[in-house]
N, C-alpha and C positions, 0 to 999 in steps of 0.2 A: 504494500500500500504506500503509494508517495507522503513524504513529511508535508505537514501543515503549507512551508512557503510555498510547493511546489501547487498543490491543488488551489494553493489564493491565486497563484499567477495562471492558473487552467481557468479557473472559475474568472477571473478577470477578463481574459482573453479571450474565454467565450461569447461573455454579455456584449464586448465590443465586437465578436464577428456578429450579435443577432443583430448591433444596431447598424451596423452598417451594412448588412442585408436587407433591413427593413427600407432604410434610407435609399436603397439601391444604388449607391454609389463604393461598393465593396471592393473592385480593383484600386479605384483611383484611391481609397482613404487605405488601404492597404500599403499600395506604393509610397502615399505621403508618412503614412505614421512610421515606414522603415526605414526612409531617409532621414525622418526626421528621431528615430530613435537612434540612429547608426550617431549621429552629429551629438547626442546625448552622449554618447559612449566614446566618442574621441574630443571630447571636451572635459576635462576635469572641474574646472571652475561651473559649467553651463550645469553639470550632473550634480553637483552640492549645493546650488542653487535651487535647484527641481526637488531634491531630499531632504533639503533643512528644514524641519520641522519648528523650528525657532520662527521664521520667518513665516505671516501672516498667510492661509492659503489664497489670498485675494493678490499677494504679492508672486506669489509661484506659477501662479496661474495667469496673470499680469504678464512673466517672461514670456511663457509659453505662445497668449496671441502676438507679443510682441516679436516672435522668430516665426512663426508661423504667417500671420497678417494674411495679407490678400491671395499669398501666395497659396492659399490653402484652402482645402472645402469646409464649411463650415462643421461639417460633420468630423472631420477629418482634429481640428480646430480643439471642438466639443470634448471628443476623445480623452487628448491627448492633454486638456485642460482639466477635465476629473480625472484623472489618475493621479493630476501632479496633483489637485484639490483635497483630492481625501490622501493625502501623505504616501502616496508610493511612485512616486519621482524615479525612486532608488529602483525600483522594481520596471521602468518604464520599459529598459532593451529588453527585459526577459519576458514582459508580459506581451510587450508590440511582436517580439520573436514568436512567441505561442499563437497569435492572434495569425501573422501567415503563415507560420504553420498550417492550421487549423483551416484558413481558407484555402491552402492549397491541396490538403487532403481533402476536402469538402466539395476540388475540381480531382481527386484522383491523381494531382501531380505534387511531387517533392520538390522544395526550394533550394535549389542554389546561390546561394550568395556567392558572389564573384566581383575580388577585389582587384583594382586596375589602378595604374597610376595618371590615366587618364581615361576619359568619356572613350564609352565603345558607341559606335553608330550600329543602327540597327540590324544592318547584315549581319556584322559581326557579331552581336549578339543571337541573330538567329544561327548561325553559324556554331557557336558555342553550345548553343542549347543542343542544336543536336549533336555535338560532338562528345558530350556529356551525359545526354540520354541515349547514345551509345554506349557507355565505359561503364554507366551504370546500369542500363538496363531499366529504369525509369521513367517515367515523363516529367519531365524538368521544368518548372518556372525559375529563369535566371533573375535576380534582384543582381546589382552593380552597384558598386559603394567603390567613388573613388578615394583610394588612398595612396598619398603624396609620397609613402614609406615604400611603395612595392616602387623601385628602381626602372624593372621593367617588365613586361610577361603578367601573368594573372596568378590569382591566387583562388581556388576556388573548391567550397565544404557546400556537400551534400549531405546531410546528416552527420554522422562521426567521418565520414571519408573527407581525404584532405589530396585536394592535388594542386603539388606545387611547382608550375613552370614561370617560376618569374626568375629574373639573372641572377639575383640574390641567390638562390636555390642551386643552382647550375653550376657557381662559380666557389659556393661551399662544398661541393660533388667535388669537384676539379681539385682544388684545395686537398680535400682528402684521400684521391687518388695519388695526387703526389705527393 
């Protein structure tokens, strides 16, 4: 049976896929809330701002439209402003993780995240996906989270599998051979 935090982030995860079902806007507040949870998660300062329970939830929530704003669906917005509201900020990448999870089991396909040091254009993304739902055996929804850390080549978890072809990767192989 999962520990308590795990089934609060299931059970969180869930209510935001029924409302973003209902809203019928479930790819696009999907898309938004993992962009905008990945940007949680590579900001240390933005992430203990979202979890400081010290600080008023009107002000937490305050951040949130204010990174979010126009650029977002209201729904999307809604979200990701009650979770910071009722104090789990801290919980935000594993709850918004479960939540496409959940919607991409709910299409029969598994997420890839795949990290880039720059924007992949759409081919290349479809290109990836099936090259991926090759190697796995899967049907792949690719997410992309650029990260300025991968040098070059991609970095890319389906589940627990990890494949890593970025130069970093290649030139530690090489390193070790010799």
């Amino acid at each position: 049976m999962p520990d308590a935090p795990t089934r609060r982030i299931d059970a969180y995860a869930r209510a935001l896929l029924e409302i973003a079902r209902a809203e019928e806007y479930l790819a696009e507040t999907e898309d938004e809330l993992f962009r905008f949870a990945r940007a949680v998660e590579g900001n240390n300062e933005l992430r203990m701002a979202l979890s400081d329970r010290s600080l008023p939830a009107e002000r937490r929530m305050g951040i949130v439209e204010e990174l979010l704003g126009a650029k977002a669906l209201v729904t999307s917005r809604a979200l990701a402003s009650f979770v910071v509201g009722i104090g789990r900020g801290g919980d935000l990448p594993a709850i918004v993780d479960r939540f496409v999870a959940l919607a991409a089991e709910s299409r029969e396909h598994e997420v890839a995240e795949v990290r880039s040091a720059v924007p992949l254009s759409d081919d290349q993304i479809q290109s990836l996906t099936a090259a991926l739902a090759r190697a796995t055996g899967k049907t792949i929804e690719v997410k992309v989270v650029i990260d300025e850390s991968v040098l070059g080549g991609l970095v890319a978890r389906v589940g627990d599998t990890v494949i890593d072809g970025t130069v970093r990767h290649r030139l530690d192989q090489l390193r070790a051979q010799l």
